[in-house]
N, C-alpha and C positions, 0 to 999 in steps of 0.2 A: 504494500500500500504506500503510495507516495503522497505528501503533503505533509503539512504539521498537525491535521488532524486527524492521524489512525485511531482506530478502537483502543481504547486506553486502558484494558485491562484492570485488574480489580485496583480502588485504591477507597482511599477513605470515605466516608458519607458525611454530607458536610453538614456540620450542626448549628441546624438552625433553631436553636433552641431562642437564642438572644438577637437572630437575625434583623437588623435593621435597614433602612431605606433611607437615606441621607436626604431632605428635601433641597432644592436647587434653586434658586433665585429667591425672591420676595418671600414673606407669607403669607401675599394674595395665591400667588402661586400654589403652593401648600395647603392653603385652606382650600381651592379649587382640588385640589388632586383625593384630599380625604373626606370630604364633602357633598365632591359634587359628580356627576354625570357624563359619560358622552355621549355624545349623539355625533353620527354620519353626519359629515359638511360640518364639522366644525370650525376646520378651518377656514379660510376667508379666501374666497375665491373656488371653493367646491361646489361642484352640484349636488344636491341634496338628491336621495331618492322619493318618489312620490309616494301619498301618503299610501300606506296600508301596500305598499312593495314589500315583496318578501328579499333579503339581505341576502348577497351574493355567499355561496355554499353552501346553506342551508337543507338543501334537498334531503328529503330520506335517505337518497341511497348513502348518505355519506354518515348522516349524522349518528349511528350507532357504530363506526367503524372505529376502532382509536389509531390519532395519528400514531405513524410512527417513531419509537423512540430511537436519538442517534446519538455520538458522542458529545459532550460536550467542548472537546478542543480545548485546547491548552490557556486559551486568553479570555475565559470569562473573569471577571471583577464582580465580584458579592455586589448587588444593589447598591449601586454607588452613585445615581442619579432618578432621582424621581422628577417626572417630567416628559410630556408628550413630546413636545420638539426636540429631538436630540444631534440637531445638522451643526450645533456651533458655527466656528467658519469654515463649513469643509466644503467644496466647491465639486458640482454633479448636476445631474438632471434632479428636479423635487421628483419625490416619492413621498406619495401619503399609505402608510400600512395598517388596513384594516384589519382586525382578526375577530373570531367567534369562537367564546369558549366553551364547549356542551358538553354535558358528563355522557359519556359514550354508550353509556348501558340506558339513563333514561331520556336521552335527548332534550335534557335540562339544561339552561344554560347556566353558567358558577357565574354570580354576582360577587364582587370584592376581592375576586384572586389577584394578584398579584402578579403581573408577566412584565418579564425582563429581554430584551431585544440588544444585539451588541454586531454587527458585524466592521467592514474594514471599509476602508475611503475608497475614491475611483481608483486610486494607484496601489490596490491591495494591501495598504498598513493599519492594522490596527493602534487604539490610542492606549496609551500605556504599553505600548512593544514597540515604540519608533524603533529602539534600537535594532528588532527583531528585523524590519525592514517588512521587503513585499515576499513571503513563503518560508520566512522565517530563519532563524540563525546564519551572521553576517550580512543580513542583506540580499544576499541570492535570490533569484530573478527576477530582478529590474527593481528593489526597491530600496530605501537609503542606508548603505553601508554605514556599521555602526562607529563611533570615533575611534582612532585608534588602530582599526583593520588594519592586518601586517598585508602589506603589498610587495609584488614580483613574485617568483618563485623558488621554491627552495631546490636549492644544487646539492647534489650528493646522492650517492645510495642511504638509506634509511641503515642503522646499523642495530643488533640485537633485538630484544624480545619484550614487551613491555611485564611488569611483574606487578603483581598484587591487583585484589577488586576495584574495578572504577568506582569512583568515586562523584559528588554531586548530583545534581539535577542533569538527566538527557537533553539533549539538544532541544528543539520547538518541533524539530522533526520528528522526532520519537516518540507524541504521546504524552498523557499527564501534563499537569499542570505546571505555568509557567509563571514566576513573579513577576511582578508590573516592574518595567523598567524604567518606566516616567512618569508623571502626573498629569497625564492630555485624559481625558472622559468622551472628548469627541465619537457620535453616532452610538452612544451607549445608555439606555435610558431604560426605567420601570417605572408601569401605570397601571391604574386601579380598574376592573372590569366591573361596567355598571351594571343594572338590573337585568338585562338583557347579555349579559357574559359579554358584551362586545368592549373593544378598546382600539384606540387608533393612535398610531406613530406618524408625527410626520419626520423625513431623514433624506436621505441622497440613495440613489440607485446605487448599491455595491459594484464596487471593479472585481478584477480577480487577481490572484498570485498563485507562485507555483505550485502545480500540485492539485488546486481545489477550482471546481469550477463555481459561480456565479452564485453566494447563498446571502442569508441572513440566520444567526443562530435566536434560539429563542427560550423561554424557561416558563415554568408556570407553578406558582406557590399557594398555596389553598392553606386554611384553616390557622391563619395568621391574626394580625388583629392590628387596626389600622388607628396609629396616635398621632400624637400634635406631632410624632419626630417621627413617626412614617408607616413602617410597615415591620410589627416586630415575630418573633416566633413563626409557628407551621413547619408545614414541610413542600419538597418541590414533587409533585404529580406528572411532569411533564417535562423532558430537554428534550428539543427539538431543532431540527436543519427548515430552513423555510427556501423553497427553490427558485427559479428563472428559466423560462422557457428559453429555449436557444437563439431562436428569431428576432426575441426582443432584447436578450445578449448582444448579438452580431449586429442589430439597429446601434444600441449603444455603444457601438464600438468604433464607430461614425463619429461621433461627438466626444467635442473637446469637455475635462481632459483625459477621458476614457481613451483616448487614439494616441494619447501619448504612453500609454502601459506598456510596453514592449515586452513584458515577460510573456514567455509563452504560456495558451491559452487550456484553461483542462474542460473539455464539453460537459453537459450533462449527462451524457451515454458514460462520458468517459471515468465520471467522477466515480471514486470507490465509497464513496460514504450515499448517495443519492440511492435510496432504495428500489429506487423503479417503476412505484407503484402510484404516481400522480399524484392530485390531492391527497390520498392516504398516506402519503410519503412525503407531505410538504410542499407542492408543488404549488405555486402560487396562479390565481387568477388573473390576469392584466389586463389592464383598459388605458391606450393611450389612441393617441391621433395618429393613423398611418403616417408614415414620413417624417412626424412631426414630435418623433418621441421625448427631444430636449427639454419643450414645454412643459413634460410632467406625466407622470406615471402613478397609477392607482390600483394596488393591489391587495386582492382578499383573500380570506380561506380560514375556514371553521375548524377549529382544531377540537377532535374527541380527544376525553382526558379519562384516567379511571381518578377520582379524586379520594379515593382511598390507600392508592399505590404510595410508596417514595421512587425516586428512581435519583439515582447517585451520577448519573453524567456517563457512565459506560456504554450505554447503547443496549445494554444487555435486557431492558424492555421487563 
């Protein structure tokens, strides 16, 4: 498996016993987020859907299926920003992310979960792993080498046999979790599902780096309990990969600064983490304007959850 996010085999389950949600600007903001609502076309310049439309993935045939569970990659950040806009300055196509969260056995949707959204900028870096770069460890390909990189190459035969267990954390490649190597939060945000399980992100269309084709990662926390400082205890029901059709990949790959990515590109066929299997595997809705994709991108999909499960980030479902 190639990329920095293989199946990460067994490691600890994260205790969210004291779990909290850091709130992000104001405390208008804040009081909005444990307070209040959302509704479709929140933000400003959306189309709303008309009254009594039923919300894009809804269908039966979906809504008892559970999404699929996948790793969670080495660069999640515990709930470290509460807050629907998570673009800071990062520069992309807008993307507004709708989701739907319905307990998969009664096609009920979970009011007050808790879902965390985190993926990488156009140029494949996440925030808090600049140094990581775009695919992770030094930089490798195409994204910004970290300070320091020894540069040229090294002359000589290699001499003897290395002795004793490795030591430290594996590379970004390998799996398991990675410590933040900066303090950037860009494209990284948790919000509150209203009455209706639904919650919406707005962010930048992801680019991609080596190894992983075109996602968004995602989380979902039930049975937590929402204070003036955020979102504390529960456990997580849900890690999840959220996907991109290829079409609308290859469109964005037209537009600046998507066209400046140079790393090479990994498909959805080709990804080893994308399960296969469409919407039940992540795969996202899209609705833009043919030709015209720069202007903005709108994407949905109902996620089944068992909200009784814990799930620790392995994939292991």
């Amino acid at each position: 498996m190639t990329g920095h996010e293989k199946a990460q085999g067994p490691k600890h389950k994260r205790d969210l016993t004291r779990r909290k949600v850091l709130a992000a600007g104001t405390g208008a903001v804040l009081a909005a987020g444990v307070g209040g609502t959302f509704a479709a076309g929140a933000f400003a310049g959306e189309e709303t859907p008309a009254a009594g439309a039923q919300a894009s993935g809804t269908s039966g045939e979906t809504c008892y299926r559970l999404t699929s569970e996948t790793t969670e990659g080495p660069y999640y950040i515990d709930a470290d920003k509460l807050r629907r806009d998570v673009t800071e300055d990062q520069d992309g196509i807008p993307l507004t992310l709708r989701l739907k969260v319905i307990d998969a056995d009664t096609c009920k949707p979970l009011a007050d979960a808790a879902v965390d959204i985190w993926h990488c900028n156009a140029l494949g870096v996440y925030s808090g792993y600049e140094a990581m770069g775009s695919g992770g460890g030094g930089g490798g390909g195409g994204g910004t080498p970290p300070s320091g990189a020894p540069t040229g190459f090294p002359t000589g035969a290699p001499t003897g046999f290395p002795t004793g267990a490795p030591t430290g954390s594996p590379p970004a490649g390998g799996g398991g979790h990675e410590e933040p190597t900066d303090d950037e939060r860009y494209l990284r945000g948790t919000w509150r599902t209203d009455k209706k399980g639904e919650v919406a992100f707005r962010t930048v269309f992801p680019g991609w780096y080596q190894g992983r084709c075109v996602h968004i990662h995602t989380k979902v926390h039930v049975n937590g309990t929402w204070t003036d400082a955020g979102y504390e205890g529960g456990t997580t029901c849900h890690t999840g990969q959220l996907f991109f059709d290829e079409a609308s990949v290859l469109a964005t790959a037209e537009v600046e600064p998507y066209s400046t990515n140079t790393t090479a590109r990994t498909t959805l066929d080709e990804d080893t983490i994308y399960p296969g299997n469409g919407t039940e595997g992540g795969l996202l809705k899209l609705k833009y304007k043919k030709g015209a994709i720069a202007k903005g991108v709108v994407a949905t999909l109902t996620m089944g959850v068992d909200p009784e499960a814990t799930q620790d980030g392995t994939g292991a479902g």
